[in-house]
N, C-alpha and C positions, 0 to 999 in steps of 0.2 A: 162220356167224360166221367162216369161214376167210376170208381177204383175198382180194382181189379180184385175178385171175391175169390177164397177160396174153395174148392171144389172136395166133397168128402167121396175120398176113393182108398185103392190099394194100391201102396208100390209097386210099379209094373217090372217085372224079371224080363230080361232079355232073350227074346224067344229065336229059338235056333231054327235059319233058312239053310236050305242046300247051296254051295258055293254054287254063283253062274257059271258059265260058259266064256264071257269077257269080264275081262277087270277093266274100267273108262272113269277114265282123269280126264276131269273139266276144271278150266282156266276160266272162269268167270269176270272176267278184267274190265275196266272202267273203261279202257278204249277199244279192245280186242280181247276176244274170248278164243278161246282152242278148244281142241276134243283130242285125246288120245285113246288107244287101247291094246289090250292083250288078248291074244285068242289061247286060251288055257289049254285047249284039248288040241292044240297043235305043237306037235314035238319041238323045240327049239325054234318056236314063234318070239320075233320081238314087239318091242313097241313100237306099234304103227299110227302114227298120224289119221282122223278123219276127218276125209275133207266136205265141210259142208257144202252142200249145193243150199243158193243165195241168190237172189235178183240182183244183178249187176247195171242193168239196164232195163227201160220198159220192154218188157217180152223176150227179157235175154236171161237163161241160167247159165251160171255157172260156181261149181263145186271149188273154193277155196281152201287155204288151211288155216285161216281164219277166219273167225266171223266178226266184223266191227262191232262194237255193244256201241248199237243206235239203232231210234227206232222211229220210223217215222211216218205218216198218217196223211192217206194225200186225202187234196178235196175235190167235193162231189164233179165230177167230167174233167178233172183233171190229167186223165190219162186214158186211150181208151181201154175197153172191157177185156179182161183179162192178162194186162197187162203187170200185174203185179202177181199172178196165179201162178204158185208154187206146183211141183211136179206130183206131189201129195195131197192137194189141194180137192176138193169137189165143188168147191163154186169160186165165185172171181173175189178179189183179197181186195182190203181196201189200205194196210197197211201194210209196211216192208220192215225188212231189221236185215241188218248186216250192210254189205259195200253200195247198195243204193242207196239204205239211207243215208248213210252217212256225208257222198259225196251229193246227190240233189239235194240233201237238206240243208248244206251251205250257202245252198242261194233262196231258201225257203226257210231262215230258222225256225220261225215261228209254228210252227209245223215236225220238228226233228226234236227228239228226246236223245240227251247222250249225259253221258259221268251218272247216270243212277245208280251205280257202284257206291258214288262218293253220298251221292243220299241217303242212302241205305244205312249210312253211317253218322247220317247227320243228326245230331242228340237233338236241336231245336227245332225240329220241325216231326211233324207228324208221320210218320213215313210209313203207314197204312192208307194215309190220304192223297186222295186225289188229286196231288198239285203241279203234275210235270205234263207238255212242259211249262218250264217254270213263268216262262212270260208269252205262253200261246197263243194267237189266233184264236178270235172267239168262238170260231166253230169247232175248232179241234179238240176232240173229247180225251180231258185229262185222265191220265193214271196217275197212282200211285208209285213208289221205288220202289215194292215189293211185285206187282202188276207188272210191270216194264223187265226186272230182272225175271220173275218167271217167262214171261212172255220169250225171252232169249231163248232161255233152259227147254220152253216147247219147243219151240225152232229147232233145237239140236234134236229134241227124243223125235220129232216126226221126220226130222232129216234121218235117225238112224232107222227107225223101221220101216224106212221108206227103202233102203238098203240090206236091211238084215230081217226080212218080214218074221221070222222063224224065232229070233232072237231079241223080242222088244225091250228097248232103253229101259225102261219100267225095271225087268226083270234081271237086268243088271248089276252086282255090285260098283258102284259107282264112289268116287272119292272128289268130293268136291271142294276147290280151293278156296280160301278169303286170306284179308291181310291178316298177320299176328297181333296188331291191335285193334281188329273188333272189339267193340264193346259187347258186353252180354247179351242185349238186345238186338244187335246186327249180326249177330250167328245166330241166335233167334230166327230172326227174322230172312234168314239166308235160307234156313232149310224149311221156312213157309213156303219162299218161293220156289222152292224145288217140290215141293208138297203139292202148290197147284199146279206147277207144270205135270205133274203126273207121276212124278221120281220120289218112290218111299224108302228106297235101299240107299241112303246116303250116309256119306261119312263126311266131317269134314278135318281138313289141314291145314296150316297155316302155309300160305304160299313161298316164305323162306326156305322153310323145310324141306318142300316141296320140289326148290331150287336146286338145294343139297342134295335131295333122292337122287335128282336128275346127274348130277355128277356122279355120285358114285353107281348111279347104273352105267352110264358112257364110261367109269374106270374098275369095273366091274374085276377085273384080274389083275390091276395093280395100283387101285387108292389106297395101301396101308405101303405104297414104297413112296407114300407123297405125305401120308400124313400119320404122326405118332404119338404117344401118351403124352399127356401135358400142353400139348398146344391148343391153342385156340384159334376158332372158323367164325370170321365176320360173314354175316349174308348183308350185303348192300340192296335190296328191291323197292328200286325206284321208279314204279311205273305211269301212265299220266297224272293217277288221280293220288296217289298216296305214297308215301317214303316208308317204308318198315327195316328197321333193322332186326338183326336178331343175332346173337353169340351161340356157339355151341363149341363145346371142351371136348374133347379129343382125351378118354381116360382109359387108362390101365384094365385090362378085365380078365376072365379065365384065359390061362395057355399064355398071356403076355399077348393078346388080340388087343386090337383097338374098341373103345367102343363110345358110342357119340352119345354126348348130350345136352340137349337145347336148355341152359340154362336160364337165359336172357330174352327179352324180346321190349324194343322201345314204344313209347306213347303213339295213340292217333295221328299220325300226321299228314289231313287235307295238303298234301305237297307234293306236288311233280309236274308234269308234262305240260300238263294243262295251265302251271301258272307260270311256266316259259312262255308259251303263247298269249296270256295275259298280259306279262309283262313288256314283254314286245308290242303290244299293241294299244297299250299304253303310250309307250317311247313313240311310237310312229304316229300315232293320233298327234300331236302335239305337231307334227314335221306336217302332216295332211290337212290339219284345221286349226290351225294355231290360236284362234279368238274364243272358238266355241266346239263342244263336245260333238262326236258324231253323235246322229241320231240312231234309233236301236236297231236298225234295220243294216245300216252300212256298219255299225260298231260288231256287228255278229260275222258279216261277211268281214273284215279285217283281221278279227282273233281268228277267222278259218285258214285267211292267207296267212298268216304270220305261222302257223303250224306247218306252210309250208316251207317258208323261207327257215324258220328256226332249221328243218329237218338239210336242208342244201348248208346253208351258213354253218355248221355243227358237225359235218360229213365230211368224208374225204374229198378232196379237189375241190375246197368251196369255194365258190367267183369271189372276186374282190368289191363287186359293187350289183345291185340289181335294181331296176325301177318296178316298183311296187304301184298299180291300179287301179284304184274302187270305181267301177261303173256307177253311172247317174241311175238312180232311182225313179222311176216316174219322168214323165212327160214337161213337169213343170218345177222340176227342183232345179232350183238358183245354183248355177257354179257349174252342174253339169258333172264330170267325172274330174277325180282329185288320183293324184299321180303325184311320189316322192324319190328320192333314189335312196335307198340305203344301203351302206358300206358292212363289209367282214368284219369291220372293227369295232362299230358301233354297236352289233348285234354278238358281239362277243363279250362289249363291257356292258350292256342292260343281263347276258344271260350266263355269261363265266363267272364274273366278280358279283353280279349280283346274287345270283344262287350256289357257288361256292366259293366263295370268297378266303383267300387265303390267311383264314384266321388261326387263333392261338389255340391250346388246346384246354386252355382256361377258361377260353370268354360263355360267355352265357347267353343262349338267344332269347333275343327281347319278345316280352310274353306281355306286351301294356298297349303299343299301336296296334291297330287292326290291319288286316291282310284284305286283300281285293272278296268285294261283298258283289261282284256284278252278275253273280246270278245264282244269288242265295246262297251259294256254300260257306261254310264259315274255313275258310281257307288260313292255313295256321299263320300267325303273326308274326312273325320272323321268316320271308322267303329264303335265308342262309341254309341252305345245307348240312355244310359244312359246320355249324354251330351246333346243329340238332345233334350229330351227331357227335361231336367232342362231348357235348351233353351228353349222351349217352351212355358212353366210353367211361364216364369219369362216378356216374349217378349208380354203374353196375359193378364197380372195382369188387365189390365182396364179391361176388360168386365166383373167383379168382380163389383158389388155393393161396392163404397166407404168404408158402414160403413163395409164389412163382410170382406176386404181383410185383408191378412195375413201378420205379420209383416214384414215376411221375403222376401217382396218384390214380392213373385209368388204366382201364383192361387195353394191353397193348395185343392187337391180331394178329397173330404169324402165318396165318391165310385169309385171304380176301376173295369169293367169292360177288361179282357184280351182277344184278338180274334186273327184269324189266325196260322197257323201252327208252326208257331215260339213258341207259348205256350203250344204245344203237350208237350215239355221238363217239367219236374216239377222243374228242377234243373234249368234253365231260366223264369222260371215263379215265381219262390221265390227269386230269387235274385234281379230281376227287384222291387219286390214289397218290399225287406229288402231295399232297396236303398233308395226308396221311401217313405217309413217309417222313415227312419232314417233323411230325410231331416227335416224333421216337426215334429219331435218329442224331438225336442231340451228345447223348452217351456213344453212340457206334455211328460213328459218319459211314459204314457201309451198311448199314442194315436198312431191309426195307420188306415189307409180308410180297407172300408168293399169293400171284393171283392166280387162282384156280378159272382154265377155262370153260367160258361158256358158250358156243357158237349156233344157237338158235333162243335167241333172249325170248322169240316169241313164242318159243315152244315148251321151255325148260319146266316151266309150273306144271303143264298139263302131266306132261313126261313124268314127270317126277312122282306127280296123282297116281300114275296106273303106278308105277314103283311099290310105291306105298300100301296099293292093294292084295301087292307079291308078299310084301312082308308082311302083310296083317293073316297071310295064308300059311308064313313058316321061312318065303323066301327071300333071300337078301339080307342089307344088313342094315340094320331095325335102330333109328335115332330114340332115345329116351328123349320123351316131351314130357313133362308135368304141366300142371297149372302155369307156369312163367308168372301167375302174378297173385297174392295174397288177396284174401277175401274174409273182411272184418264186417261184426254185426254191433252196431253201437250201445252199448249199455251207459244208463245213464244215472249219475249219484249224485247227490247233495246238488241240484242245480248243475252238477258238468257233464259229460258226456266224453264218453273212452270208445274205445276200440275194441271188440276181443275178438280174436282172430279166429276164423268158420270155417274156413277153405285154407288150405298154406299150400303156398308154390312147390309143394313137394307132392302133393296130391297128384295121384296117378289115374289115370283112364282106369270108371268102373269103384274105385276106392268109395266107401263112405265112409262121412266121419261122425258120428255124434257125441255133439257138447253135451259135458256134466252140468246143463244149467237147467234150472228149470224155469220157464216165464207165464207168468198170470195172464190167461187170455178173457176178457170178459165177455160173456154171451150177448149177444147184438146189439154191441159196440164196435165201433175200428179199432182194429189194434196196429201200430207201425213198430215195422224192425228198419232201422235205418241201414244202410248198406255200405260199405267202403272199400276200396280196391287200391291197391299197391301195384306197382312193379317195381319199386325201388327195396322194399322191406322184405326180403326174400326167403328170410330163417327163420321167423317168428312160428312157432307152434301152436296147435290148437287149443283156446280154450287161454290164450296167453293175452292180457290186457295192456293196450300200449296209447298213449298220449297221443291224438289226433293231429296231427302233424300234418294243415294244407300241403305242404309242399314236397310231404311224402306220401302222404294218404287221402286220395280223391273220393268226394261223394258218389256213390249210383244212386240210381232211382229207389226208392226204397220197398220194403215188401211190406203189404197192407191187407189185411182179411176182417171178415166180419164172418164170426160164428151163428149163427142162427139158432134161435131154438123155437118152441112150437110159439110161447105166446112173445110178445114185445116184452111184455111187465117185467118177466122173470129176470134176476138178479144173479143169473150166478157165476161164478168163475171158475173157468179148467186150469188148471195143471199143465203144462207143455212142454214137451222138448222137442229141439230144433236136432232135424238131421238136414245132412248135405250130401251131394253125391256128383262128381264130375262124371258124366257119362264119355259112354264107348265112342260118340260122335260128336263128343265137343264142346256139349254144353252143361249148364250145370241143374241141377235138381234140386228144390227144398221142399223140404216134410215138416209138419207140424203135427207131434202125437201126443194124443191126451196120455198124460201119465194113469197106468194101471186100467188101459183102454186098448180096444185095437180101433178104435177112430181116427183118421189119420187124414189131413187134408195137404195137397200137394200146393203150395206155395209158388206165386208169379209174383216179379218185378211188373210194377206199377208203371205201364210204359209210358201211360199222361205225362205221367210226372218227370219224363224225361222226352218227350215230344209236343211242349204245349204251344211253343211258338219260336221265331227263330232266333230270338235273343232272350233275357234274363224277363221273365215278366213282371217281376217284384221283389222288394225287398220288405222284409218283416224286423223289425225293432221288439219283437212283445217278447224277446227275452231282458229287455231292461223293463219294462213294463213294471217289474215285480208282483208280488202276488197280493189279491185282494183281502182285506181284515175278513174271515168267514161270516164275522157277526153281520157285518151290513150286508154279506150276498144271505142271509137266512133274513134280515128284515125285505131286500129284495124280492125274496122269494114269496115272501108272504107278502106283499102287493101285487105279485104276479096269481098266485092263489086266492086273492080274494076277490079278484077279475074278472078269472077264467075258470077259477073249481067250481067242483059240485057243488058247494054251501056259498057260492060269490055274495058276498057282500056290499064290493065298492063301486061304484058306477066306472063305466070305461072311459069318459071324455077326461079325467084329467090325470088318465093313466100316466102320460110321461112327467108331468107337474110330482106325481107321486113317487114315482121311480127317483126321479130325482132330488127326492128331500128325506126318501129311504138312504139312499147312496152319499147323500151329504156331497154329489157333484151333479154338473151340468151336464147333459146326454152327452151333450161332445168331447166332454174328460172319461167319459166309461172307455178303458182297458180293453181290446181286442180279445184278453180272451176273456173277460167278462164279457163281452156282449156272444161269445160262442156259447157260453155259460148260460146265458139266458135264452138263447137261439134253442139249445135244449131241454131247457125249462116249457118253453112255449109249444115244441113238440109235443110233450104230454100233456099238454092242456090243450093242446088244439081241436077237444070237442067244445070248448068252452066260447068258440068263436058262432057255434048255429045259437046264442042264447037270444041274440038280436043283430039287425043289422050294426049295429054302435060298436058292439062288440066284436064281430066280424073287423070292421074297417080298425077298427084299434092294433087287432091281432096280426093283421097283414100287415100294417105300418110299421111294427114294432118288429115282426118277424126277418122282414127284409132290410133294416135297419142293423139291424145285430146279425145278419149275416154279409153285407153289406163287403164288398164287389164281388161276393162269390170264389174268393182265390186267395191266396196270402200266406193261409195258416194250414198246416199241416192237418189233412183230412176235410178239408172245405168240401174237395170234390164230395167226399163220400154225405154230408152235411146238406149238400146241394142236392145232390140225386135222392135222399129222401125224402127233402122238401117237395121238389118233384112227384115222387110217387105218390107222397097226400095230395096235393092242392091238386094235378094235372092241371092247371090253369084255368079254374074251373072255382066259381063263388057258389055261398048258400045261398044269400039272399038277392034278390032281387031289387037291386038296390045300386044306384046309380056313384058314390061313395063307394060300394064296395068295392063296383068293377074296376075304377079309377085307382083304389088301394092295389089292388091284384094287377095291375098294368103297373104300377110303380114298386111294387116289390121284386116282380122281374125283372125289371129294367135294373133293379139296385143288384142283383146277383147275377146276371146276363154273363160275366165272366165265368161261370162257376158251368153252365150249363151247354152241352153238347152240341153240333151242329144238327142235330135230329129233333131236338127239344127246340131249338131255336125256330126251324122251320115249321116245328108246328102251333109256336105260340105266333111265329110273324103273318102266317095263313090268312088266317080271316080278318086281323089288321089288312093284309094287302086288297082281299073283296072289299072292304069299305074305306080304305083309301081311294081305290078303281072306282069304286062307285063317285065316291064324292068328286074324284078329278075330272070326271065324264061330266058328270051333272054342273061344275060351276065353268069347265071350258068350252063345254058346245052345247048347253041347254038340253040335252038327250035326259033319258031314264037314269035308274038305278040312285030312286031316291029312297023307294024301301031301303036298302045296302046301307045309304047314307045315313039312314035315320038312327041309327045303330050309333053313330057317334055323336055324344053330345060334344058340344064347344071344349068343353075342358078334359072329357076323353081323345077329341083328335089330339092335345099338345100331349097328353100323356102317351097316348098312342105313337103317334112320330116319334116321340121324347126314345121311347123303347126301343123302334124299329133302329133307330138310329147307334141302340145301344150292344145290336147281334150282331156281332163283329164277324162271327163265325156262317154268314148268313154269304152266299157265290157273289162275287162281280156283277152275275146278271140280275138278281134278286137286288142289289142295292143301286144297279143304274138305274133302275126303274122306279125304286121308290124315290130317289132324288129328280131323277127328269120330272116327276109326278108333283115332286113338292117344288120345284124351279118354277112350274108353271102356274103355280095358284101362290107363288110369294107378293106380288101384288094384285091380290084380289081385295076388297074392301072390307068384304065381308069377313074375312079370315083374320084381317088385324091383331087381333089378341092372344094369335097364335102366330102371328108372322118371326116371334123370337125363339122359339120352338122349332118354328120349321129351321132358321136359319143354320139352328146347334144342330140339329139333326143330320143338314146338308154335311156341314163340317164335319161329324162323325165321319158320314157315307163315308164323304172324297179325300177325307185324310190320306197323307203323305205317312203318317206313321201312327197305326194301330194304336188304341191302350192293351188291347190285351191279345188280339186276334194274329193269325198268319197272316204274313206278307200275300202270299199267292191269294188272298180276297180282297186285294185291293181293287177300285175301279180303273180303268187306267185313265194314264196323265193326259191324255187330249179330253175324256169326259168332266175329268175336274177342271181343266181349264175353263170351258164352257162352264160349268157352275159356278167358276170365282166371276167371270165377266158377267152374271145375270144377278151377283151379286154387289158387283161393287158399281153397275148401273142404275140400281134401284133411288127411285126418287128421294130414298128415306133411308135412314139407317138408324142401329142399335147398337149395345155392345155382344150382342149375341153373333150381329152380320161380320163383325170385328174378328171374332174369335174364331168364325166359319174362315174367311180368308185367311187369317193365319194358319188353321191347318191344311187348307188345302195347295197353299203353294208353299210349305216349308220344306226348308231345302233338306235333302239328307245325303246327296253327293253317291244315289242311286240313280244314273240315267234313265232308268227302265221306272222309277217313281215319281223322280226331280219334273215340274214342270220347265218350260223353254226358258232362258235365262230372262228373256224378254218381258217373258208374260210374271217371271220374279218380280221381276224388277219393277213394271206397274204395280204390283200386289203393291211391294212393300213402299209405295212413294202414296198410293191409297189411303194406307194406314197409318204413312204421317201426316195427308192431310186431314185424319178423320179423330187425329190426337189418339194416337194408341201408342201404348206401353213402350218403349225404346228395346225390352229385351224382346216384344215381339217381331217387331219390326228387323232387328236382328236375327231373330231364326230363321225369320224368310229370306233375309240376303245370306247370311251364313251357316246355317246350323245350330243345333244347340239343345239343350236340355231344358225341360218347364221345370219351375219351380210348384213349391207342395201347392200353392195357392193356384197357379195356374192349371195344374193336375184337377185340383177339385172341381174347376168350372168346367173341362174337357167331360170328367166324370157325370157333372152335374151334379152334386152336393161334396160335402165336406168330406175326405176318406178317414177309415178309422185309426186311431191314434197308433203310429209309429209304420202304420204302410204306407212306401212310398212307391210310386208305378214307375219302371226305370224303362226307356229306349236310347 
């Protein structure tokens, strides 16, 4: 969780290999992946398809042309031995990827990983971590989106040299595709995974492009009698997991040739295949169980069917009606197998009109409702289409030549190429283009764009790949790509914050650019460059300052370093200028060089800061805050120095009474970034904590206090990982106070600190938890263990454990089954409201700050809310445990059974509890700041408010 440091190196020069022997374009795709390629040293060789060999069945190969992107992971004797052993193979395999996983895993989901394409891409969630699949079977050992998509990309390198022994994948120039709206850190993160698959010779391409290639290599001797200067080329690629648009202009060049170029390319959009089959399975859910939701086992097997029906209903010759099946689950599930019929017509108005709707070329898609959250992707908020798209059309009018745009405000297409699986339908691929006709055909009732064929949608990208590697050699004909999207470093004046532009969408493969600015970087300190990206603002120039405009200019993750130098103390500050560099393969590069130096540190996005959980984890106010009078932070200062310095004067016990009448306010009016202010102050006095144990306990109380939740404020992380490296969790004194302070200062910054950290502060809490549960439920040993915790370190203790969010499933079932069974012991009393808020943490329904995928699941919280709302006795601590553990959030896979809601919230009005609690559990809803604080367990700092 510590931010991301920079590293002092040299600009690396691109060092020159001998061309391979094959040029191999991979399709990386969220439902199906491909392989192409070219054999160079054969005379008038074309592009050939390879077909992967893949388990199809237990002990059955067979060699595809595509490979399903799924992966899936059988358990232990579920198959016998070597029936998943690949032809490359040297011992027996325990998982699969490609057409077996895909189709056994339908009736196994919990077990099958699929769309890790679309995770890869997913900004709220961590996608180095562990978390797919996303709602597993306990024993199934999760990957990461990076993990899973390599794992594919091995699949193919040992599928080729299992073929070509002479010519390993490795050794390959290879071009590998992604959508045109990755973000920086999902082509990042694209060529990690090709990195562990074993693949260093990679390029990458935006798969539109890639589309394009593919046509004009199939028109190889007459695409310039199809297409001429001044037109423009819509790519439509609409594959399961994502929509990308992209434009490219058709211009003028030597001899009167045509020559292409990608000027355009649309936003992220989680949209396609896969939310037709959501959405269907929605509509059908409703016909199959009308009272109550399926549960997660038959709701996985329905989204599988409905991708088949969608594919029949959507196709040529579709039936008029077909009865739809869910087999009975188990032995003892009530009802048995559910069975509905559904019509052509019905499965045409949930997936024609609702995903392209014959809208205007005006309207706007709605960006405020949420789109289906059923298994974690943040799938975009308007399933239209057809919206996205006029949106896009109308947001890219400039890169249009003045004299040729169109009246009607948007870049009107005079070719339409369609790609992706989404256009296997003929009945989605004519309505999309009647739509599109109809907008610009208002002026000319015969005009309508020519759609360029495509007749292998599943192969076009790959094809296109090897293309592309023809013309990076000299051959064929070569689309100009720039940036497609501006790239602004935030400078900030008088309290506001601008834009100046770093990167401009004119920037070319290999270009760098360096700013005439120079920035003060202080030596071991953080320093932030805040980051911003366009695809709307497309001319702006380098070094050109422009008004932050949300709805032009979106934030990234921002770029963060800490200079080093030999001692802490030293004071000094470099000189700096920022270079940029769009490399030869796609990504981008930043330098930070000390002026009149050749020191030079290579520059990473901060990926935390854009992978820390899967929604907004807070909101910060301490820009209205305003800034503190200097005079009273210098008399602060000197209560904190006469504490904790060398010559301390003042006694520690009425530290905060002092602070507080230095400051002329109450601790809980101090300013967030006053108490960051102080968090630094008490850094460099933190030898002043070994003076005494008084001291010690003041210093920790005070330290975790002003850093207090660990998250919020820009550079916390880096705040927190230093506090980290002093303290490792670890007192001077011996002293029972002290330990109690250092167990509640973690627990106040618990958000801030990494799952590595977490697990090593929860450790030996859990041995003397273990011990104490042993010793009070079955009279056994491990009372040494126990003795380890006094009475008011167990609530501290729990209080904490309760408070690592980032801490697995298995790690927090355990410590809650652990505290369920000592909630009515007698002896425990005084901590029984402790354990309760802890319970609640565990079994929450909705994190404060943690990923979804650590959640415990919804059958283990249910048991903890019934061993709670059983109890002889109750508090408001028991109050606030049953509120979070059955609050609703309208996630099947978190929501408990409506039933066991329903008890909760009839519980808590017999038990006189809050009306808006009682409502979160029947409905949904947001905590207010006060109910926030008590989730937290104390009051948060002034102007943070924790948003789910």
């Amino acid at each position: 969780m510590s931010i991301v440091k920079a590293t002092s190196a040299q600009r690396p020069g691109d060092e020159e290999e001998l061309p391979s022997r094959y040029l191999v374009g991979i399709d990386l795709g969220t439902t199906n992946s491909a392989v192409t390629f070219l054999d160079t040293q054969t005379e008038g060789a074309k592009i050939e398809t390879f077909a992967v060999p893949q388990v199809i069945a237990p002990g059955q190969i067979e060699a595809r042309t595509t490979l399903p992107s799924f992966h899936y992971q059988a358990a232990q004797g579920e198959f016998a031995q070597d029936a998943l052993r690949l032809p490359w193979s040297k011992s027996d395999e325990t998982t699969a990827v490609g057409s077996f996983a895909r189709d056994h895993g339908t009736s196994v989901p919990g077990r099958m990983i699929n769309s890790a394409k679309s995770w890869l891409s997913h900004s709220g969630v961590d996608r180095t971590a562990a978390l797919l699949p996303w709602h597993g079977t306990a024993d199934v050992e999760k990957l990461s989106p990076v993990e899973v998509s390599s794992r594919y990309l091995q699949h193919v390198r040992r599928a080729w040299n299992h073929r070509f022994k002479s010519e390993p994948l490795e050794e390959q120039d290879i071009v590998l595709t992604l959508p045109a709206s990755f973000d920086e850190i999902a082509r990042e993160l694209t060529v990690e995974a090709a990195r562990q698959a074993g693949l260093n010779r990679v390029v990458l391409i935006e798969e539109p492009q890639a589309a394009f290639y593919d046509w004009l290599a199939k028109h190889a001797d007459s695409w310039q009698q199809h297409v001429t200067p001044g037109q423009t080329i819509l790519v439509c690629d609409i594959g399961g997991g994502t929509s990308d648009f992209t434009l490219i202009r058709a211009r003028a060049g030597e001899e009167n040739l045509v020559q292409f170029h990608r000027v355009a390319v649309g936003e992220h959009l989680i949209l396609g295949g896969d939310n037709l089959d959501l959405a269907l399975a929605h509509h059908l859910e409703q016909k199959l169980s009308p009272k109550d939701k399926l549960p997660a086992d038959r709701w996985s097997i329905l989204v599988r069917r409905c991708r088949q029906i969608k594919e029949a209903f959507l196709g040529p010759d579709a039936p008029e009606s077909q009865t739809i099946s869910l087999p009975a689950l188990g032995s003892k599930l009530i009802g048995g197998a559910l069975q509905c019929e559904v019509t052509r017509a019905e499965v045409h108005q949930v997936l024609v009109e609702g995903f392209l709707p014959d809208c205007e070329l005006t309207d706007v898609p709605d960006t405020r409702t949420s789109g289906f959250q059923e298994f974690g992707l943040p799938y975009a908020p308007d399933a239209a289409i057809t919206r996205w798209l006029a949106h896009f059309l109308r947001t890219h009018n400039e890169v249009i030549e003045e004299e040729n745009r169109h009246a009607s405000g948007a870049v009107r297409p005079d070719l339409v190429l369609f790609n992706g699986g989404f256009f296997e339908s003929p009945v989605l691929k004519q309505r999309l283009l009647d739509v599109l006709t109809r907008w610009f055909a208002k002026d000319d009732a015969n005009w309508q764009p020519v759609l360029l064929e495509n007749h292998h949608l599943d192969l076009a990208v790959s094809r296109g790949a090897t293309y592309y590697g023809q013309v990076r050699r000299g051959t064929g004909v070569k689309i100009t790509a720039n940036l497609a999207r501006t790239y602004y470093i935030g400078i900030g004046s008088d309290g506001s914050l601008d834009a100046m532009c770093l990167l401009p969408a004119t920037t070319e493969p290999g270009q760098e650019i360096d700013l005439d600015l120079t920035f003060q970087l202080r030596v071991s300190e953080p320093v932030e460059f805040p980051l911003f990206i366009s695809s709307t603002r497309l001319i702006d120039e380098p070094g050109q300052l422009v008004p932050i405009d949300p709805q032009q200019i979106k934030a990234l993750p921002p770029i963060r370093t800490v200079l080093r130098a030999r001692r802490r103390a030293e004071a000094e500050t470099i000189p700096v200028h920022l270079h940029a560099k769009l490399t030869e393969i796609g990504t981008i590069e930043l330098w930070c060089a000390q002026v009149d130096s050749d020191r030079t540190w290579r520059l990473q996005f901060d990926i935390r800061s854009a992978t820390q959980t899967d929604v907004a984890a807070h909101q910060s106010a301490k820009e209205a805050e305003g800034m503190l009078d200097e005079s009273l932070w210098n008399d602060a200062a000197q209560v904190l120095n006469e504490t904790f310095g060398n010559e301390a004067t003042r006694k520690p016990q009425p530290l905060i009474k002092d602070l507080d009448a230095a400051l002329g306010m109450g601790r809980d009016e101090w300013p967030t970034s006053l108490l960051r202010r102080m968090w630094e102050h008490l850094m460099d006095l933190e030898s002043g904590r070994g003076k005494s144990p008084t001291h010690e306990s003041r210093w920790l109380n005070l330290t975790g206090y002003c850093l207090r939740p660990g998250y919020g404020l820009a550079l916390d992380d880096w705040r927190v990982s230093e506090t980290w490296k002093l303290l490792q969790g670890k007192v001077l004194h011996n002293d029972d106070n002290c330990r109690n302070q250092s167990l509640i200062l973690w627990r106040r910054i618990a958000g801030g600190l990494n799952r590595g950290q977490q697990l090593a502060i929860a450790e030996p809490l859990l041995v003397a938890t273990r011990a104490m549960h042993k010793r009070m439920t079955s009279g056994g040993g491990g009372t040494t263990a126990a003795a380890t915790f006094t009475p008011q370190q167990a609530i501290e203790a729990w209080r904490l454990l309760g408070s690592l969010e980032l801490l697995g499933a298995q790690e927090k079932t355990e410590i809650g089954r652990m505290l369920v069974d000592l909630l009515g012991k007698k002896k425990l009393e005084p901590a029984r409201g402790a354990m309760a808020w802890t319970i609640g943490r565990l079994g929450t329904r909705t994190p404060v700050y943690g990923p979804l995928n650590t959640l415990v699941p919804k059958e283990i919280a249910a048991q903890w809310l019934k061993a709670i709302t059983t109890q002889k006795t109750t508090d408001r601590a028991d109050l606030l445990a049953v509120m979070q553990l059955a609050r609703r959030t309208d996630d099947r896979y978190r929501d408990l059974a409506e039933g066991a809601r329903d008890e909760a919230a009839a519980w808590l009005e017999k038990q006189k509890a809050t009306e808006h609690w009682v409502r979160i559990v029947r409905e949904g809803g947001q905590l207010d700041e006060e109910e926030q604080s008590q989730i937290f367990g104390e009051s948060l700092p002034t102007g943070l408010t924790l948003v789910r």
